[in-house]
N, C-alpha and C positions, 0 to 999 in steps of 0.2 A: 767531386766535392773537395774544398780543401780540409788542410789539417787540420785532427780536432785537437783543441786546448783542452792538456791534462794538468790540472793540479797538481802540485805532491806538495806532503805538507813539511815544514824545513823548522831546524831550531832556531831556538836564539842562544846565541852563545855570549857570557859576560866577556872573554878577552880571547881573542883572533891572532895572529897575523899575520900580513903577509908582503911582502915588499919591506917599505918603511914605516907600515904601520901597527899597532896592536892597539885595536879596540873593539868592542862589543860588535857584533855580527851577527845578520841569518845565515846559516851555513845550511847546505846538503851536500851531500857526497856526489863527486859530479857523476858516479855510476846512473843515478837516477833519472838524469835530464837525458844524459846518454842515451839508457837505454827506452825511454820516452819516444827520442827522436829516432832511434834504430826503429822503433817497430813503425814508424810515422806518423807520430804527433808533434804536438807543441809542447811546450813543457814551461809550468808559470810555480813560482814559487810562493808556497803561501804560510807564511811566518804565522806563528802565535797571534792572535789579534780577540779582540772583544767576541767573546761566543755568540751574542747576539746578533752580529754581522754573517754568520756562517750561511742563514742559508741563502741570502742577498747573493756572497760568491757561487757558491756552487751552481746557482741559476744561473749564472756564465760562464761555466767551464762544460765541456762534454762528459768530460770524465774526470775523476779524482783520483788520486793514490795518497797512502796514508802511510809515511816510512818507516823504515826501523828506527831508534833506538831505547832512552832508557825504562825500566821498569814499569809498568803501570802502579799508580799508588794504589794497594790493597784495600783501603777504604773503597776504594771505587767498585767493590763487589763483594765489599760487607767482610773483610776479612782482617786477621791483627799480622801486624808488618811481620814474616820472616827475616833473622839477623842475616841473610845472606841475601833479602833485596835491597835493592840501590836505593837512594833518596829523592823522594819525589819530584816530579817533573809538573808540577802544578798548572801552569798557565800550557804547558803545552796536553797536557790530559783533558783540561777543561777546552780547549779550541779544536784536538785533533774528534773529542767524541761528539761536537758542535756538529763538525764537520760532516762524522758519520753520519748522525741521526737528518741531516737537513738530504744526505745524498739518499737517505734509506726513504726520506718520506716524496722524493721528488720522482725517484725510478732512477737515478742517475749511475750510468756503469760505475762500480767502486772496486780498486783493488788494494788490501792491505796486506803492507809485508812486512814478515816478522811480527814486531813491535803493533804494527796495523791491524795484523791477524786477529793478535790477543783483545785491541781495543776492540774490533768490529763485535768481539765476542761480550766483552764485558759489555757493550753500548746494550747489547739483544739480552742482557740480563744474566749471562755466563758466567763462570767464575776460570781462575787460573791456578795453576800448581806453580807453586812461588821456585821452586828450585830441584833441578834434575841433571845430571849427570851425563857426560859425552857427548854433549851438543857444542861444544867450545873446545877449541883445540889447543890454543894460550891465550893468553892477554894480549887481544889485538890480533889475534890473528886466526882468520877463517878458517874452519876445518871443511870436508865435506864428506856427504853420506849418501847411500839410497834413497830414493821416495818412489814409493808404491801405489797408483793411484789405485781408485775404487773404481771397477766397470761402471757405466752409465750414468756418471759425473758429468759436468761439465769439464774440470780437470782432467780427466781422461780422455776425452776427445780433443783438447789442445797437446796432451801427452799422454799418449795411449801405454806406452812402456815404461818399464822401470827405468829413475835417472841418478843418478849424481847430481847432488846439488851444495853449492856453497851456503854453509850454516853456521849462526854464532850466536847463542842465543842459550840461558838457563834456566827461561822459565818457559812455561806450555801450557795449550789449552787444560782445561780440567771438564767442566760440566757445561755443555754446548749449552747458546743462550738460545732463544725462541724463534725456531723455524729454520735454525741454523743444522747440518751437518756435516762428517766427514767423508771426504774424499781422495788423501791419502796418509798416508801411515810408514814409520820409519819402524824397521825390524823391530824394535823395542817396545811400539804402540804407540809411541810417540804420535799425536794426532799433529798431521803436516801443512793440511789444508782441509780450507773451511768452505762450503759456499749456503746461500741463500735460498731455499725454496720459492719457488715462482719464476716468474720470466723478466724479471729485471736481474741483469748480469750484476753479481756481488761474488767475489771469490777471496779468501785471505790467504796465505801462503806464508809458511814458518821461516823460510831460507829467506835470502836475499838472491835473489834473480838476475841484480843490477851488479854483482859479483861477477856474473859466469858470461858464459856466450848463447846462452839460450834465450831467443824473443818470444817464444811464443805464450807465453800466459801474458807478457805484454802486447803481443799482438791480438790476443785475444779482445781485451780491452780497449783496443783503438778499434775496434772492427765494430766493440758494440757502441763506442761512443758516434758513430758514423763515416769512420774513415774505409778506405779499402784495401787495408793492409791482410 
């Protein structure tokens, strides 16, 4: 079979640059396409766009990912802004949970990380804890930590042992949304990873994967999108 085409969803950014130029941009971290093509997929970038188009795309890609970064806006699971969350990410909250709910209702492998994790969780009716402590190691820069998976996960059979992994991130699951549970867990409780009850492959993941040198939760993912990695 060839490669399958994975999504990941990318920002928009108002001002860029690079060369000669600075202007507005889709950007992702080129970790992502990386490690895409490390595990053996394609890798298509899908900016912000009209929510109504989501599930049009998703019916053409094998698989999705849904990337790290800013905060989810608190309104999104009914909650009053904490002063230590970031400022809304509007157009990309509205397209990346498009995103989710068109992969959740088609069967479509979905992985979110980080940032992804949290929306797959609000999309299922979850909520978030706005702000926690030693998951960020400076401004800008990646710490890392344990993750302990839960026996007879999904997650645990792509990573049966305890890992290190690259983390940067101050907000966390809170109240798992519907059908959702966990799978691992940081010393602290810190809920690490998410996945989906049933037999469509859904997993969310706290760290950032596309950080380190480990493929296999991405390889997990290209294996259920159809490839044979």
């Amino acid at each position: 079979m060839g490669r399958p085409l994975i999504g990941v969803s990318t920002y928009w950014e108002a001002q860029a640059s690079w060369g000669v130029w600075e202007l507005p941009a889709a950007l992702l971290a080129a970790g992502y396409p990386r490690l895409v093509q490390s595990a053996g997929g394609l890798a298509a970038m899908l900016p912000p766009d009209d929510p109504s188009y989501a599930p049009s795309v998703v019916a053409r890609l094998d698989g999705l990912v849904i990337s790290g970064g800013p905060d989810v806006d608190p309104g999104r699971y009914g909650a009053a802004r904490d002063e230590r969350t970031g400022p809304p990410a509007v157009e990309r909250d509205a397209w990346e949970l498009a995103l989710i709910r068109a992969a959740l209702a088609c069967g479509k492998p979905l992985l979110g990380i980080c940032r992804g994790m949290q929306l797959l969780n609000v999309a299922l009716g979850g909520t978030l804890t706005q702000h926690i402590e030693g998951h960020v190691k400076d401004i800008g820069v990646f710490g890392q930590h344990a993750v302990t998976p839960v026996p007879g996960t999904r997650y645990s059979e792509l990573v049966p042992e305890v890992s290190d992994v690259p983390t940067y991130h101050h907000q966390a699951v809170d109240r798992l949304g519907r059908g959702l549970f966990a799978s691992a867990h940081t010393a602290d409780g810190t809920v690490e990873a998410i996945e989906l009850q049933g037999l469509t492959w859904v997993l969310g993941v706290q760290w950032h994967p596309e950080m380190g040198e480990d493929t296999r939760v991405m390889n997990g993912l290209i294996r259920a999108a159809g490839g044979t990695n």
